[in-house]
N, C-alpha and C positions, 0 to 999 in steps of 0.2 A: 644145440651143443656148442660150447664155444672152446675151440682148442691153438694149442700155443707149440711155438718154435721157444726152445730155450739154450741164451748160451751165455754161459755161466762164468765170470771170472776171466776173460779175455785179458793178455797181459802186453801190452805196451810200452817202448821206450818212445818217447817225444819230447817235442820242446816247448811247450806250451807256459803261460806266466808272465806275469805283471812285471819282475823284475828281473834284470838285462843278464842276470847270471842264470835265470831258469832257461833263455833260451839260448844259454852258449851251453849250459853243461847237461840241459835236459833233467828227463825223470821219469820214474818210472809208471805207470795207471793201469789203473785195472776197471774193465767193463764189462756190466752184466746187462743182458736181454732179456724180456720177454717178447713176444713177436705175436698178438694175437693174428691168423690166420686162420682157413677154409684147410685142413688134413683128411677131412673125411674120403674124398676119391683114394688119395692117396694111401689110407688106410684098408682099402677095398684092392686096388692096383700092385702094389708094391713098387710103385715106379717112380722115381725121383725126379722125373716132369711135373707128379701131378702133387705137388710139394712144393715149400720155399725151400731152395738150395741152400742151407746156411754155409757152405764152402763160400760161394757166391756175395751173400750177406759180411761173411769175415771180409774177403776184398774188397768191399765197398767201406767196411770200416776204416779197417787198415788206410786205404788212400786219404779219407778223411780225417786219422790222427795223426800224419806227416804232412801235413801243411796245420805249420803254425798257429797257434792262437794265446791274444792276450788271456781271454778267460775259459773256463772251461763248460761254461753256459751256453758260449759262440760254437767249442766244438760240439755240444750235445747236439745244436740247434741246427748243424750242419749237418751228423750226423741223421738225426731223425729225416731232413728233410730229402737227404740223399735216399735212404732207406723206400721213404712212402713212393718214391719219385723213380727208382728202382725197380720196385717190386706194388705191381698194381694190386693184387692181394691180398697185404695187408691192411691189418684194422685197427687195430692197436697197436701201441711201441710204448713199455715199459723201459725205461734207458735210466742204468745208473753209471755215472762216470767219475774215478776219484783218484784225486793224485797219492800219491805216496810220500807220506814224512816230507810236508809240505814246509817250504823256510818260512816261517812264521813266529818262530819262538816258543813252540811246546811242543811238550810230551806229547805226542799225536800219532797214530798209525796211518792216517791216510782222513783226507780232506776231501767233498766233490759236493756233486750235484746230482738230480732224481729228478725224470719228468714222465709223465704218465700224459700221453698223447693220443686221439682219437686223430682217422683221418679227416673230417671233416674239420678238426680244428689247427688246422697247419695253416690257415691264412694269417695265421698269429704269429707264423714260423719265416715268413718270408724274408728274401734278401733287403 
């Protein structure tokens, strides 16, 4: 059985961006998880030990989208690798990250990136 932590649409102000006015005025982004992990104890328990805490999981985003970045590839790849590095349980990380009405010059709602990550394959992730 393979089961998942989900969190959905996570909303962000930061400064992240290529050019010198995205990181004085910022923007806004929004990210979505999937988290494959082990629920089943914790589905039998009722107990929030034997679970990923995603309160937990948010805080560890969070510090990760307030420290700067040129691209938003760098912060995925921060992200994800805080997360595996974090949380020894997970197995998967579905990570979508995308800025919002991006300065670019079009009609756009929101611009990003999507990585779908195993643990084993984070040697690809490194600093």
């Amino acid at each position: 059985m393979k089961t998942y932590i989900c969190l959905d649409e996570l909303h962000f102000f930061a400064y992240h961006g290529v050019a010198p006015q995205e990181t004085l005025v910022g923007n806004e982004y929004t990210l979505t998880l999937r988290l494959e992990t082990d629920i089943a104890r914790a589905m039998q328990t009722d107990n929030v030990a034997d679970t990923l805490n995603y309160a937990e999981v948010f805080r560890a985003i969070r510090e990760e989208m307030e420290i700067p970045s040129k691209l938003l590839e760098h912060v995925s790849g921060r992200i994800v690798r805080r997360l595996f590095h974090d949380f020894p349980t997970l197995e998967h990380i579905d990570l979508k990250l995308s800025k919002r009405n991006p300065p670019m010059g079009a009609d756009i709602t929101s611009a990003g990136v999507e990585i779908h990550c195993a643990r084993k394959e984070t040697q690809y992730l490194k600093n």
